[in-house]
Every structure is written in structure tokens, then in C-alpha cells.
C-alpha positions in Angstrom: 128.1 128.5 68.0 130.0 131.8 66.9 128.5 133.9 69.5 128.8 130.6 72.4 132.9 130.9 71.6 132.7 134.4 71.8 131.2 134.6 75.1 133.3 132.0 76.3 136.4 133.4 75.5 135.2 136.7 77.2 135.0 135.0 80.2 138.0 133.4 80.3 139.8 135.8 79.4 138.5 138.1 81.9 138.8 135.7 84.8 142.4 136.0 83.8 142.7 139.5 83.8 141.2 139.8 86.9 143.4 136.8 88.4 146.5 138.6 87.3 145.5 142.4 87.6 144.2 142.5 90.7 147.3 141.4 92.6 149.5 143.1 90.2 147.6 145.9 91.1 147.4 145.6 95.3 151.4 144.8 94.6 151.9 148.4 93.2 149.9 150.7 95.5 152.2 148.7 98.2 155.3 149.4 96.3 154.1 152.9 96.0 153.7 152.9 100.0 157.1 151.2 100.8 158.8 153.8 98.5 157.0 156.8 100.0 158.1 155.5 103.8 161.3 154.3 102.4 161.9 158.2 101.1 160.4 159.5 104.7 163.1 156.6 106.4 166.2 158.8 104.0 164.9 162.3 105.0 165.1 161.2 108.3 168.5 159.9 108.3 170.0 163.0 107.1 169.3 165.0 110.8 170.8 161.8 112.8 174.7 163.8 112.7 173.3 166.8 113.8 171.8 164.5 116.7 174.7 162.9 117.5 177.1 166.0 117.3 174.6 168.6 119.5 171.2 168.6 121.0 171.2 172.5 120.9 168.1 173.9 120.0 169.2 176.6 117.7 171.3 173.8 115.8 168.6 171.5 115.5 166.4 174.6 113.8 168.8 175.2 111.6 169.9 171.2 110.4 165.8 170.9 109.9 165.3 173.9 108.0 168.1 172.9 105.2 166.4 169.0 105.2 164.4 169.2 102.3 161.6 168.0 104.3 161.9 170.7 106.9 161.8 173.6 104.6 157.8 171.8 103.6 157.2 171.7 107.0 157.2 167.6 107.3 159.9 167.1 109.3 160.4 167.4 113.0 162.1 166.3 116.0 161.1 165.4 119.3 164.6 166.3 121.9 164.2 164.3 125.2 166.0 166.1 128.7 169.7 165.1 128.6 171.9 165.2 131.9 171.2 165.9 135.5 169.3 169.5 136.2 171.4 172.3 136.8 171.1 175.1 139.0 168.9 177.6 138.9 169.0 180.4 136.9 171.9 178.7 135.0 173.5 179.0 131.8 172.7 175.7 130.0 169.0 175.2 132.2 166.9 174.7 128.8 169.8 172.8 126.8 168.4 169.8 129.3 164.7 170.0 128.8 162.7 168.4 126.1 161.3 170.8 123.7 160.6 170.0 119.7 161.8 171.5 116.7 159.6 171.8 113.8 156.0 170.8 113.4 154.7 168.0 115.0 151.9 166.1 113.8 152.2 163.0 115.7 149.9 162.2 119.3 152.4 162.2 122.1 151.8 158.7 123.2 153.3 157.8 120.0 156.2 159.7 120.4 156.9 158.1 123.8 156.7 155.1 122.4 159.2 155.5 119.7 162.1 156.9 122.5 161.7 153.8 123.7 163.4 152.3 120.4 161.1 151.5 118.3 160.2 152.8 114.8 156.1 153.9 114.5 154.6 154.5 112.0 150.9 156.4 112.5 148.0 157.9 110.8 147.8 161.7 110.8 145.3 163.8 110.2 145.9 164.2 106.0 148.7 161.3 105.8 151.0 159.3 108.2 153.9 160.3 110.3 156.7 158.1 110.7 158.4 158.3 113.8 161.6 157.2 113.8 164.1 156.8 117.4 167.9 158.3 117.5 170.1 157.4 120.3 171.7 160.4 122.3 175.4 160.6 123.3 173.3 160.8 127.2 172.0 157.4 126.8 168.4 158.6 125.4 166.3 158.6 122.0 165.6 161.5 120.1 162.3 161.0 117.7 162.8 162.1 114.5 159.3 163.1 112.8 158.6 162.6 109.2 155.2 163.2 107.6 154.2 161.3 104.4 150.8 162.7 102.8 148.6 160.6 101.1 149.7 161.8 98.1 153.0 160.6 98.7 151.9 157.1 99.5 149.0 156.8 96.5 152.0 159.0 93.8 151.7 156.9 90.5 149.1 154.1 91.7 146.3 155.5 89.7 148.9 155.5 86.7 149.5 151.8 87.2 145.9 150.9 88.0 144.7 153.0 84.7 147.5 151.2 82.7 146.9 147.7 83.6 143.5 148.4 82.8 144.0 149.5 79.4 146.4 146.5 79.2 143.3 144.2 80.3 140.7 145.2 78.2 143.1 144.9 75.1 143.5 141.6 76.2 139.8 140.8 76.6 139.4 142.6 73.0 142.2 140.7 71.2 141.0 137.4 73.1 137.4 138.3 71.5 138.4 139.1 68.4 140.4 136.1 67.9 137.6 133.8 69.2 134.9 135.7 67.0 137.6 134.6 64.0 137.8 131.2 65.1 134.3 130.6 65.5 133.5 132.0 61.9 135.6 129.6 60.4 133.6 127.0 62.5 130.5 128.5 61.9 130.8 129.6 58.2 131.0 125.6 57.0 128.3 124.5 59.6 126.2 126.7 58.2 126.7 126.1 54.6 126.7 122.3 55.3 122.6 123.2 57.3 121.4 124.9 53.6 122.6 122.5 51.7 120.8 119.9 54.0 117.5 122.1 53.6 118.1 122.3 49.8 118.5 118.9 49.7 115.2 118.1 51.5 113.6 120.4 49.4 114.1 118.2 46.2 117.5 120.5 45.0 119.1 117.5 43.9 122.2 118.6 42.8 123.4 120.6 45.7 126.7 120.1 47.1 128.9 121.4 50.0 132.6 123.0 49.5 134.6 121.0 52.1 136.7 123.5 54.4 136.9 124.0 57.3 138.1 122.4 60.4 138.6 118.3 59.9 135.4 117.4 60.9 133.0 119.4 59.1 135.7 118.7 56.4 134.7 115.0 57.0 131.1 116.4 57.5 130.8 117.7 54.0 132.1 114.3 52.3 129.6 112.2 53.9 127.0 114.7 52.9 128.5 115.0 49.3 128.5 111.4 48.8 125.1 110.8 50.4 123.7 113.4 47.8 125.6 111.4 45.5 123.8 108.4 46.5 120.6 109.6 46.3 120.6 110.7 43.1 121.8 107.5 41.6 118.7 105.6 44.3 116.2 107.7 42.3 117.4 107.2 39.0 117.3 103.4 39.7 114.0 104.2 40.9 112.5 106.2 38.2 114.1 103.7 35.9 112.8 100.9 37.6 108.8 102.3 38.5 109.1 103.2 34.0 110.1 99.4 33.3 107.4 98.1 35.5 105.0 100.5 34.3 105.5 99.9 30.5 105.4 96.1 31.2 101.8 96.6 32.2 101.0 97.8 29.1 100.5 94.4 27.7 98.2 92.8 29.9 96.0 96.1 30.2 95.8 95.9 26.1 94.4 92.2 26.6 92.1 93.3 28.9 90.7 96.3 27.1 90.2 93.8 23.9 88.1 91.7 25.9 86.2 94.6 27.7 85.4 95.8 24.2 83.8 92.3 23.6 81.6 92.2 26.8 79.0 93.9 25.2 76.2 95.9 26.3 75.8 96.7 30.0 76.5 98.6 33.0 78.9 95.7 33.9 80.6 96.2 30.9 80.4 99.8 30.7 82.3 99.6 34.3 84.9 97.2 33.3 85.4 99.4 30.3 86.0 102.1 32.5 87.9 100.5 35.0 90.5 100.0 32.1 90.5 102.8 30.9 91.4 104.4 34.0 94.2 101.9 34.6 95.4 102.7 31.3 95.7 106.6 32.2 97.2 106.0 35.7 100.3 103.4 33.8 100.7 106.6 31.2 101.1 108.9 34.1 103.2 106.8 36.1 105.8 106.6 33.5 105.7 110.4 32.5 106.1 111.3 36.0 108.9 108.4 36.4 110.9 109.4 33.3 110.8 113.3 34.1 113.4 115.1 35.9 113.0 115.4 39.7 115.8 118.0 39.8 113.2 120.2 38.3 111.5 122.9 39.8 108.0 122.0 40.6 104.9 123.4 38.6 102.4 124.9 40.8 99.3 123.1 41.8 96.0 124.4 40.2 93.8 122.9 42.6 90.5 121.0 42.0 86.9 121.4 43.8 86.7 118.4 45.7 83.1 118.1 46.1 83.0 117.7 42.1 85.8 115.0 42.6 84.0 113.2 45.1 80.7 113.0 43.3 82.4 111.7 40.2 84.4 108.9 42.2 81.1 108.3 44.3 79.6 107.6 41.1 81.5 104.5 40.1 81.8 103.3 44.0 77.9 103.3 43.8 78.0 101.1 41.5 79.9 98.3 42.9 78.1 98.6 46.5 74.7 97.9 44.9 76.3 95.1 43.6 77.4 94.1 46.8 74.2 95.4 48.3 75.9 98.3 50.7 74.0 101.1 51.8 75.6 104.3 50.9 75.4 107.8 52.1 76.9 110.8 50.7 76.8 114.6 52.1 78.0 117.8 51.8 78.5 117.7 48.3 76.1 119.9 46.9 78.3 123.0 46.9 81.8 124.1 45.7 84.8 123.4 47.8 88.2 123.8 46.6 91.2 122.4 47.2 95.1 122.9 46.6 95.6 119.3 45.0 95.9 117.7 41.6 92.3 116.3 40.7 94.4 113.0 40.0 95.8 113.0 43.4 92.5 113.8 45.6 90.7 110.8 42.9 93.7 108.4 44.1 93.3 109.3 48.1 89.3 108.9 48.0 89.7 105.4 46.1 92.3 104.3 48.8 89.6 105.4 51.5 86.7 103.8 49.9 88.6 100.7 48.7 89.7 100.0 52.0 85.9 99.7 52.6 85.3 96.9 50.3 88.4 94.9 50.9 88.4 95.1 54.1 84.6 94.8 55.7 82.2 92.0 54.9 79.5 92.6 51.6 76.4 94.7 52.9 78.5 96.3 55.8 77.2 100.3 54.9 79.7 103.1 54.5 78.7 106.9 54.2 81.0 110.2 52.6 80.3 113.4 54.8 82.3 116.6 53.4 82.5 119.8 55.4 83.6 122.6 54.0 84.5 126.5 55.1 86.4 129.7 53.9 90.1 127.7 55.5 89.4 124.0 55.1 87.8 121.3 53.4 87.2 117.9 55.9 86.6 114.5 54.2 85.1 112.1 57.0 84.7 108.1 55.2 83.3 106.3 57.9 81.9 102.5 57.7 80.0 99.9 59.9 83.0 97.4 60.0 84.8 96.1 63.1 87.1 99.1 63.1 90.7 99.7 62.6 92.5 98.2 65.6 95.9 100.0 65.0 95.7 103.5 63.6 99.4 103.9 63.8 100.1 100.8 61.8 97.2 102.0 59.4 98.9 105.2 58.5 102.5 104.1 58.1 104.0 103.6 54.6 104.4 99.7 55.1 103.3 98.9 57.6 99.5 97.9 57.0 97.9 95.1 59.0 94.6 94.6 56.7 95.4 90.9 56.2 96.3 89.4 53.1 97.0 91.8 50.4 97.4 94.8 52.1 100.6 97.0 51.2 100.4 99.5 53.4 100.1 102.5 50.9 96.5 102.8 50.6 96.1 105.4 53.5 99.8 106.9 53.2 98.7 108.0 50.0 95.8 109.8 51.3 98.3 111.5 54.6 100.5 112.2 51.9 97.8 114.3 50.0 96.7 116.0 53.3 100.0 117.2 54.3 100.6 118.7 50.6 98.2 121.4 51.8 99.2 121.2 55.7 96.5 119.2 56.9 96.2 115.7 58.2 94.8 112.5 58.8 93.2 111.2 61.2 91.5 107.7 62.1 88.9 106.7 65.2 85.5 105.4 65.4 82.7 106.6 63.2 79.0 106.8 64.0 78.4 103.4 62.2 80.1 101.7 65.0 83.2 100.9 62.6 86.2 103.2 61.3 86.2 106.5 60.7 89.1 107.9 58.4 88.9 112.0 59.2 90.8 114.0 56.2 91.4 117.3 57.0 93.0 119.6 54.0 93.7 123.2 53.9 92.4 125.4 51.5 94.9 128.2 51.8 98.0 124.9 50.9 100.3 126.3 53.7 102.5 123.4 52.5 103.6 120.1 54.3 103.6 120.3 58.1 106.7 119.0 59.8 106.4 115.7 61.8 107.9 116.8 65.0 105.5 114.2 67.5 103.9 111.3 67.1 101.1 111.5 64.9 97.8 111.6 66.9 95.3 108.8 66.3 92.3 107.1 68.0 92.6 103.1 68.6 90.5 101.0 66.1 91.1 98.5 62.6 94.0 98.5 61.1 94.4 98.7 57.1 96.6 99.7 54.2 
């Protein structure tokens, strides 16, 4: 925005320069010309007595030799024949011929057609002559020749031109300078009010923005101030409220381990048991996590190896599909793959996967886990032989999930949420099995969360939480 004003002013400013200096300019060099002829116009003026007194050669010499343009040698005049011709061999016979005095620059079809009354003014070799008529006391016009050299007509344009100039481009500088001003005390609060928006995103919740500036970033930097404000007090409400709920679980998960501890002997039992147990450890977490502070800088990620994870998880899942009598494939798993994400968190987004299995496609419909793994990326592919997922967008917005009854749409924005921690993604189409295929691909290196610029790609099938 700073450098946008600047150039603009430039412009303008220049365009108004030019507008002004130019003409100012052409104005001078034709003052400059009318003063020079107006000077040549004077000099000639002072031999018009001598004219009118005598046309005697020797006179005329000696008027243009004290002009202070005959003594440069610009001046000179052009005597026409006076009277009738006198005899020969007389006195007077050249006093009535036409002869010039001084030197004569002029072509002599000007000069006849200044005796006929009329000023001229000519180019010369070097300059201009101005050629201006004097009546005689016989009727005719003597032509009085001035010269003007360039010099003469250009004296002091290059002065002016030079000065307006300099005058211009301080303008242009001053009209710069002021603009560059102007824009920083735009620019300077815009900018401030962008880093604190970033900070904010970034979890830096007790940012805030100085409010100067012109009115409306002024206004700019309340809103922002008080929608920080609001935030904060949203996720203390939330925190406060996600503890309360979490603690009030407490209760019925301490009935239900007391009667898992009565069950006995089993691997029914023994699942149950663990089943509780786990629900127990994820309320504990949920309320650590919803009692700490947010505005804290986060602790780095130690990572897990998720083919560990996913043997462990595949472990219990068994279990519950030969119940159901589900055919169940795992591969890839055999090796070490790790990942930049909280064992918890990868457990939590491969129960969403798999659990969307069981809740959403008939008993005995088989499933299979394929991992592939290299040096840059780890890629979870859950794939089934349901009917398919008939809306992937739905599917994989927080919400939004169209599984039927029970489904909160958070099941697979958990496990998006997971992939773009390490800059990965999620994708859903149509496995092998002739069902869904959920395709989670996670970085290895943790780049960091993408940024949603486009629509997230997908491939048509079921939709689910």
C-alpha cells in the first residue's frame, strides 16, 4: 500500500509538472524572442532621424557606425533612388541611386518587399534579420536592417528551462516524500493489525493491537481487540464446560468398571475390562488438556511409530470382528514407520477409521489395514466392502456427517485433523473391496498444517462421521 501511494503520487505529480512547465516553458523562449526583436525594433528606430533629415551616403555611414548595432556590424540600411535622374556627369548623380550602408544579410526579395511597407522579419544564415520600412521625404521606403543572432533570441531560455526544472523535480520530491509519509502512517497500523491476526491464529491468545492510525484501522483495531477478547472468554467457557462434562462421566465409568470387575473370566470380559479402562484414560486426558492453559506455548511432539500403533489398535478391533464374523486384513506393518504425532492421537484417528467400519456396514461385510511407508511419508489406506461413502465432502466436514442415526460428524475430522498436523491429508474414494476407501497420508518430516486454500479434493462414495 505504501509503495501503491508513492507511485501514485509520482504520477500525479508529474502529470502536473509537465501540464504547467511545459507551457510555462514554450511561454519564456517566446518572451525571450519578442524581447530580442523588440530590442532589434529600438536599434532600428534610432537611424529613422538621420532618414528623415538626409539620404546622404556619407551621413548614413556615419549615424550607423555610432548605433550600437552598427559598430557589431548588425545593422544596415537599404537607401532606395530618390528624385528624377540628373544630368550626366552631375554633382548630386549618386545621391539618387540606391546603394546600402552597412552589412546586409538579408535576400533582396525581402528587402523589396519591406519598401513596400511592410515589416519582415527573415531567417539568416546564423540568426534573423528584421527588416523594418522608413518613409522618405521623396515619397519612398528606406529598409532599415537589423540582425538578431540566435543567441539573442534563445539569451536566458536555458536559465528558465534549467530553473523550472529544478523547481519540478522538487515538487515531484516533496510530493513523494509527503506521500511516502502518509502511506507509513497507513501502512504502519495495517501491518501491525496483519501480525497480530497471524499471532492470533497461531494460538497467541493474548495479543492485542495499539489503535492509531487513521479512523478506520482505528475502528479496525477495536473490532479486532474485542474479537480477541471474545475468544478468549469462548474458550474458557469451553475448557470449563468440556472439564464439567468430563468429570461428570466419572461416575457412570466407576459403575461400569465395578461390574467389569465382576464379569469374570474371559476374553469378553478381559475386553470390556479394557474398554473401560481406556475410557477412563481418555476422560483423565480430556480434562488435563481442558483445564491447562491454551495461551501456552506448545510442547513439541515426540512422535510415535505407527505401525506399532496400528498393530496394538488392530489387536482389539480383531477381536470384535470375529465376533461379528468380519474378515480382516492387515499389511505393511511388519517394519518401523514413524510418525510426528502423539501415540494418543494416531490411536484416536485409526479407531474413528475402523469404527466407522462397524457402525456403519452390515456384520460380516470384510475390511483390510494396508500401511505404506518410505523415507518422507507414512500412508494409512482402511478400506471396506460396504456400499461406499456417497458424499466425501460431507464425510470430512466437522458436523456435517450423514452416517444415519448417531453419527456426529467428528469421527473422520479427527483423523484430517491428525493428517494436517504433519501436512498431510485425507482422502476418501473407492477401495478394492468394492466399498470405501479412507486414504491417510501423513508426513514424516511434520512440515506443519497445510493451509486450506481450495476445496479439498475427494472421490464420490458413502458418507459417514
Amino acid at each position: 500500500m505504501r509503495w501503491a501511494l508513492v507511485k501514485v503520487s509520482l504520477a500525479v505529480t508529474v502529470m502536473v509538472v509537465l501540464a504547467f512547465a511545459v507551457p510555462l516553458g514554450l511561454v519564456v523562449k517566446e518572451l525571450a524572442r519578442d524581447r530580442a526583436f523588440t530590442d532589434a525594433e529600438r536599434q532600428a528606430a534610432q537611424i529613422r532621424p538621420a532618414l528623415a533629415i538626409t539620404t546622404d551616403r556619407a551621413q548614413l555611414e556615419r549615424a550607423v557606425a555610432s548605433s550600437q548595432a552598427g559598430e557589431v556590424g548588425r545593422l544596415a540600411v537599404h537607401v532606395p533612388p530618390t528624385g528624377d535622374a540628373p544630368a550626366p556627369g552631375g554633382a548630386n548623380a549618386e545621391a539618387h541611386e540606391a546603394y546600402d550602408v552597412g552589412r546586409s544579410r538579408a535576400d533582396p526579395r525581402h528587402v523589396e518587399t519591406a519598401r513596400r511597407g511592410r515589416s519582415v522579419i527573415t531567417a539568416v544564415p546564423g540568426g534573423y534579420a528584421l527588416l523594418q520600412p522608413t518613409a522618405l521625404n521623396a515619397g519612398e521606403f528606406a529598409v532599415v536592417e537589423v540582425y538578431v543572432p540566435h543567441d539573442a533570441v534563445d539569451n536566458g531560455v536555458t536559465t528558465s528551462w534549467l530553473v523550472l526544472a529544478g523547481v519540478g523535480l522538487a515538487l515531484v520530491a516533496g510530493s513523494v516524500a509527503t506521500a511516502d509519509r502518509l502511506g507509513l502512517r497507513l501502512v504502519r497500523p495495517a501491518e501491525r493489525l496483519a501480525r497480530a491476526a497471524v499471532q492470533l491464529g497461531e494460538g497467541r491468545l493474548d495479543v492485542r493491537v495499539r489503535e492509531d492510525g487513521p479512523a478506520e484501522l482505528r475502528a479496525a483495531a477495536v473490532a479486532f481487540n474485542s474479537m480477541a477478547d471474545d475468544i478468549v472468554q469462548l474458550l474458557t467457557s469451553e475448557r470449563e464446560l468440556a472439564a464439567d462434562l468430563s468429570h461428570r462421566l466419572r461416575t457412570p465409568l466407576t459403575v461400569l468398571r465395578l461390574n467389569a470387575a465382576s464379569l469374570g473370566d474371559g476374553p469378553v470380559a478381559e475386553q470390556t475390562r479394557t474398554a473401560v479402562a481406556q475410557l477412563e484414560n481418555e476422560v483423565d486426558q480430556l480434562i488435563r488438556a481442558a483445564r491447562e492453559d491454551r495461551r501456552q506455548k506448545p510442547q513439541p511432539t515426540l512422535g510415535c511409530d505407527a505401525c506399532e500403533v496400528i498393530r496394538d489398535r488392530m489387536g482389539f478391533w480383531s477381536a470384535l470382528a470375529e465376533d461379528e464374523g468380519r474378515t480382516v486384513r492387515l499389511a505393511g506393518v511388519d517394519a518401523t514407520a514413524r510418525v510426528p504425532v502423539a501415540r494418543g492421537e494416531l490411536a484416536a484417528a485409526l479407531d474413528a477409521m475402523l469404527g466407522n467400519v462397524f457402525r456403519h456396514t452390515p456384520e460380516g461385510t470384510a475390511f483390510a489395514v494396508d500401511v505404506h511407508h518410505s523415507k518422507d511419508a507414512v500412508i494409512v489406506l482402511v478400506s471396506d466392502a460396504g456400499p461406499g461413502i456417497a458424499d466425501p465432502g460431507a464425510a470430512l466436514r466437522r458436523g456435517h456427517g450423514a452416517g444415519g442415526a448417531g453419527s456426529t460428524g467428528l469421527g473422520l475430522d479427527i483423523v484430517r485433523r491428525v493428517a494436517e498436523s504433519t501436512g498431510g491429508d485425507v482422502r476418501i474414494g473407492r477401495s478394492v473391496l468394492g466399498g470405501a476407501e479412507v486414504r491417510v497420508w501423513l508426513s514424516a518430516e511434520g512440515t506443519g498444517p497445510r493451509r486450506r486454500t481450495g476445496r479439498r479434493r475427494v472421490r464420490r462414495g458413502r458418507t459417514r462421521q
